[in-house]
N, C-alpha and C positions, 0 to 999 in steps of 0.2 A: 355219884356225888364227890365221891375223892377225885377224880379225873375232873373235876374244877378248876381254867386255871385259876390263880392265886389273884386276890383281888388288892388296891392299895389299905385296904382297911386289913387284911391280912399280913400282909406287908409291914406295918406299922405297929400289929399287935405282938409282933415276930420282936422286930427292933425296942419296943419297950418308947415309943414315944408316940406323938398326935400325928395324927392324920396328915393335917397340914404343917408338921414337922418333912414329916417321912415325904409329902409330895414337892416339899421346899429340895431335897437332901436327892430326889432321884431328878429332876429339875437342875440341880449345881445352883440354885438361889443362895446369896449370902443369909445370915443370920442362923446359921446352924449350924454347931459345934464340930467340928471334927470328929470326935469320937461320937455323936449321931450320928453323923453323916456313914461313916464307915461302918454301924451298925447295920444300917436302912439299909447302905448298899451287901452288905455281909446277908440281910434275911433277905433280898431281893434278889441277887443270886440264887439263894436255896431254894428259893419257894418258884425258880424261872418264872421271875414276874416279869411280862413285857405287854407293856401298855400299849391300845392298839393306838389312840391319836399321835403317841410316841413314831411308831412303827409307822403310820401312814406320814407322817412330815420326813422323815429320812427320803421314804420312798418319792416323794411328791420335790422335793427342793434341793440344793446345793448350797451348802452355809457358806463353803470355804475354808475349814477350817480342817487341818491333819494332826491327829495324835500319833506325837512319837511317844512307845513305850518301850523300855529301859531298865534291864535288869540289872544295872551296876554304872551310876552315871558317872563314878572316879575312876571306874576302870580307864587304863589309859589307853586303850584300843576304840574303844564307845567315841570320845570324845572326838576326832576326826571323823570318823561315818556320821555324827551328829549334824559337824559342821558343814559336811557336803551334801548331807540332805534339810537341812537348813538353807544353803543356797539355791538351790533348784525348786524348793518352795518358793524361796522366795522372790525368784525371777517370775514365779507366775500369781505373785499377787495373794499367795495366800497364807493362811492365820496358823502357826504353829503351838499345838499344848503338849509340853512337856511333861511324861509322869515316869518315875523311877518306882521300878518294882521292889528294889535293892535285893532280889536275887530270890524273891519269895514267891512259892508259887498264889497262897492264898492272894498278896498284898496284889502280885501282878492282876488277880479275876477282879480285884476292887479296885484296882487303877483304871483297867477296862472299863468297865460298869459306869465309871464316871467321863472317862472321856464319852462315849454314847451317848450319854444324859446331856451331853453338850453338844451332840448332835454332830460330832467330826463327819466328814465322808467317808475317810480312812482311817487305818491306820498301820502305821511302821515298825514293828518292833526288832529291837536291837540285843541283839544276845550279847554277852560277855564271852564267850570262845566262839573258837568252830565248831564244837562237839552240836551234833544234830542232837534236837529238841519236839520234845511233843505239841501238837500243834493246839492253840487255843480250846481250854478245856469245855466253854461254849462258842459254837460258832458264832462270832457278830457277825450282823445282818448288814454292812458294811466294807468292804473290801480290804484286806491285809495281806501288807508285801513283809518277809522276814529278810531279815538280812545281819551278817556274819554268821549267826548258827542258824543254821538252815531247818526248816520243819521236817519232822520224818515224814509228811504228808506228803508224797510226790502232787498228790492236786495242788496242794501250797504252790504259792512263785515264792520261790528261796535265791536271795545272793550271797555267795563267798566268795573268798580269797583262792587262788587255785594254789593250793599248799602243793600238791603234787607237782606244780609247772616250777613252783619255786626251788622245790631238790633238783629238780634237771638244771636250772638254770645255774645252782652255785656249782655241780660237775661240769656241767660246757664250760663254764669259765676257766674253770679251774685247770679243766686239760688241756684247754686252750693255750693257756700259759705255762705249759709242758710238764704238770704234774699230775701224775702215775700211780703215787703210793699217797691213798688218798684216805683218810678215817674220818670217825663224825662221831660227835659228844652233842645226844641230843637230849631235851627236855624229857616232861613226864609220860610215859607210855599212855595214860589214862585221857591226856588231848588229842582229838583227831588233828590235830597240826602238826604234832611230832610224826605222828605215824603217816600223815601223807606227804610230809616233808620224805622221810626216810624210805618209803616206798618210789620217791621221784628220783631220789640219790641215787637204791639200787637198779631203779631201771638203766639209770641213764651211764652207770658204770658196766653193765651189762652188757649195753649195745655198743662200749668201748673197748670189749673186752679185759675190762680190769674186773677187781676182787676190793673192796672194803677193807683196810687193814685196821689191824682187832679184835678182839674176841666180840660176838655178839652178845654176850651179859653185859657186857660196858656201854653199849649202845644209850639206856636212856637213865637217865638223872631228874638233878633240879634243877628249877629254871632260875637257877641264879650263879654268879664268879665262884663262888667257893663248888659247886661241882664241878665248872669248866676246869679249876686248877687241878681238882683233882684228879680228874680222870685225864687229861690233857701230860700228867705227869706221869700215870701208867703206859700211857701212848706211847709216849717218848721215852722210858726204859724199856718197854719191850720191844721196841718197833724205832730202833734209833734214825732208820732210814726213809721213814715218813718224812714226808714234803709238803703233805698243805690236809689242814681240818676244816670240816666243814661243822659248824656251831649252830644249835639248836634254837639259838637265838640270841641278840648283841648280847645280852645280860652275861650269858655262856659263853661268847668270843672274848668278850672282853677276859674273863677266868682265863680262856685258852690262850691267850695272848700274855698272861703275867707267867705263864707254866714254861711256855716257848723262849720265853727270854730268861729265865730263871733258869733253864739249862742249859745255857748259853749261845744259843742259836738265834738268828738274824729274821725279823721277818722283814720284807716277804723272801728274802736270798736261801734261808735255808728251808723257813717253813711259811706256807701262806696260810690267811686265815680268812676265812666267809661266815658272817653270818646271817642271820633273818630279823626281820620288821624296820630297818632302819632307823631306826630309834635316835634324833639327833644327836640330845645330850649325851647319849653312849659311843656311836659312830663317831663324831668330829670330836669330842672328849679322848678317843686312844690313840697311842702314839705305836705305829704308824696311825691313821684314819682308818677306820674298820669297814673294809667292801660289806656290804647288805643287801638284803632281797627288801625291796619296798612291798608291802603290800597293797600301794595304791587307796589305802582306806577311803582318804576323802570321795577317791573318782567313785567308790565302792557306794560309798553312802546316796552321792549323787543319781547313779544307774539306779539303787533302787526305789530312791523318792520320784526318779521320771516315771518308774513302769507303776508306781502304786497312783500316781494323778492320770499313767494311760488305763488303769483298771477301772477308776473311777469314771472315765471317761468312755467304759465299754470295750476297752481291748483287753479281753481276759488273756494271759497268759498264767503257763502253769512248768512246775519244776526246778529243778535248783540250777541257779547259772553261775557258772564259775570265772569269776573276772581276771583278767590278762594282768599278772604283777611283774615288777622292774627290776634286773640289774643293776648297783650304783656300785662302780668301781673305785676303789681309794688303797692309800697305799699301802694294804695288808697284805693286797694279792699281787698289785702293780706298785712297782721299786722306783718308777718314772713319776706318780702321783704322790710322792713322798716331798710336801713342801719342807724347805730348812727352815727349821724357826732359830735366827741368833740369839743366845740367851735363854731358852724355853729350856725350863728345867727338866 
C-alpha cells in the first residue's frame, strides 16, 4: 500500500489546498497564487507525483517550446550564453520560458517541475561557473543539455569554455612576443577556471622550457583589482626582471596593470599583460587596451541550444564538450595596437 504512487488528491492534501487548486498549479493555469502554486509543486516533488496523461502527451506531441533554467540570471557570464541560445531557438521557430533558480537547489527542482507542467520538450540549464555540478536531482522525462558548469554526469551532454586552451593561449602569445620571465596572478583556487587556466599556463610553459616566475603561494587570490595590485606588486619587488603577467581575469589585469605602472615601468615595453573573459567595459576601458582570452560565450550558448533541439530530435549525444575560445590582441601585450588618444587623460 505505501508503494502507491501518489495520487492528485494526495498531492493537494500535502500542499494544504483543493484539488482543483493543486491541478490548476501543476497545469501552469492562471488564477493560483504563487505561493500555492510553489507549495503544490514543492509536495509534488516529494510525494514524485507524475501523472500518467501528463507523461503520455510529452511522449505523444512536440509543443515547441524550450526551458532555459538559470541559476543566477545577473550573473554577468549567464547573460551571453542566454543570448546565443536565445538565437538559435529562435531561428527554429520556437517558444522560449525563462526560470532563474537564483542559485538554490530547492527553488531550481520547483523551477523544473513547472517548466514540465508546461510541457517544454527540453531543457537548458545554465550554471553560474564552470565548477561541475550534480546532475538534475530528478531525472525529467525530457531531454537536458548543461552548459557552462558541466554535470558530473558523463551520461549528461555538458558545454564549456576550454579554460585549459585558454592558459596555453595567453603563454603562446606571450612568448611569441619574446617574453620569458613569465608569472600569473590568478583568481580563487575554489573555481575550476582558475585551476584549468593555470594548469594550461604550466603546460604550455613546460613545453617551452620556461619556469613560472614566483612563489607558488602567490599564485591564487581575488577576483578583483585590489588583489592584482597586490600581488602584482610582490611580483615586481621580488622578481624585478619579469616581463609579462598573465591575469586571472580582466577584473585582475586591470589591478596588475595600475601595480606595473606604479613602479614605473612601461607596458607593454617593459612588462606585458593578458587577461581572461574579455570583458568590454574592462578591456577597452585600460590604458593601454587589455589583451584577453574571449570565451566565446555567445557561440557557447548557441552550440548548446543546437545539440539540446538535436536531442530532442533524437540525436542523443553524451559527455562534456569543450568549445574552441579566442585571442583578442590589444596594446597591453602589443606596443603597435596602442592607439594615441590627443587629450585622453
Amino acid at each position: 500500500m505505501d508503494n502507491d504512487p501518489a495520487t492528485l488528491a494526495d498531492v493537494a492534501r500535502a500542499a494544504g489546498v483543493s484539488v482543483a487548486t493543486a491541478s490548476k498549479a501543476l497545469n501552469g493555469r492562471a488564477h493560483v497564487s504563487a505561493r500555492a502554486r510553489e507549495a503544490v509543486l514543492a509536495a509534488a516533488s516529494e510525494l514524485s507525483f507524475r501523472p500518467n496523461p501528463f507523461a503520455r502527451a510529452l511522449n505523444r506531441a512536440s509543443t515547441n517550446t524550450i526551458g532555459m533554467l538559470t541559476s543566477d540570471l545577473d550573473n554577468r557570464f549567464v547573460l551571453p550564453i542566454l543570448l546565443g541560445a536565445e538565437d538559435a531557438f529562435g531561428a527554429g521557430s520556437l517558444s522560449v520560458l525563462l526560470a532563474d533558480a537564483r542559485d538554490s537547489l530547492l527553488r531550481e527542482q520547483l523551477q523544473l517541475q513547472s517548466l514540465l507542467t508546461r510541457r517544454v520538450d527540453g531543457v537548458l540549464v545554465v550554471g553560474r561557473t564552470t565548477n561541475p555540478r550534480s546532475p538534475m536531482q530528478s531525472k525529467p522525462n525530457v531531454p537536458v543539455v548543461y552548459v557552462y558548469a558541466p554535470s558530473s554526469d558523463e551520461e549528461d551532454l555538458s558545454f564549456e569554455p576550454n579554460n585549459e586552451l585558454a592558459g596555453r593561449l595567453a603563454v603562446e602569445h606571450l612568448v611569441a612576443t619574446g617574453r620569458t620571465r613569465i608569472g600569473i596572478v590568478n583568481g580563487e583556487d575554489t573555481y575550476s577556471a582558475a585551476r584549468d587556466r593555470l594548469r594550461g599556463v604550466a603546460a604550455a610553459m613546460e613545453e617551452h622550457g620556461l619556469e613560472l616566475v614566483g612563489s607558488p603561494g602567490m599564485v591564487f587570490g581575488a577576483w578583483n583589482e585590489a588583489w592584482g595590485r597586490q600581488a602584482s606588486r610582490r611580483l615586481l619587488e621580488r622578481h624585478p626582471d619579469i616581463d609579462a603577467v598573465i591575469a586571472g581575469s580582466d577584473h585582475i589585469g586591470r589591478g596588475v596593470m595600475d601595480a606595473v605602472r606604479e613602479s614605473g615601468r612601461r607596458i607593454p615595453d617593459d612588462v606585458a599583460v593578458i587577461g581572461f573573459d574579455n570583458w568590454d567595459v574592462l578591456v577597452e576601458g585600460a590604458r593601454p587596451q587589455l589583451t584577453s582570452i574571449d570565451m566565446n560565450l555567445q557561440e557557447l550558448g548557441r552550440l548548446a541550444a543546437e545539440a539540446l533541439v538535436d536531442t530532442i530530435d533524437g540525436k542523443v549525444r553524451r559527455g562534456r564538450v569543450r568549445n574552441p575560445v579566442q585571442l583578442i590582441v590589444r596594446g597591453s601585450t602589443d606596443a603597435r595596437l596602442i592607439e594615441s588618444r590627443t587629450g585622453a587623460s
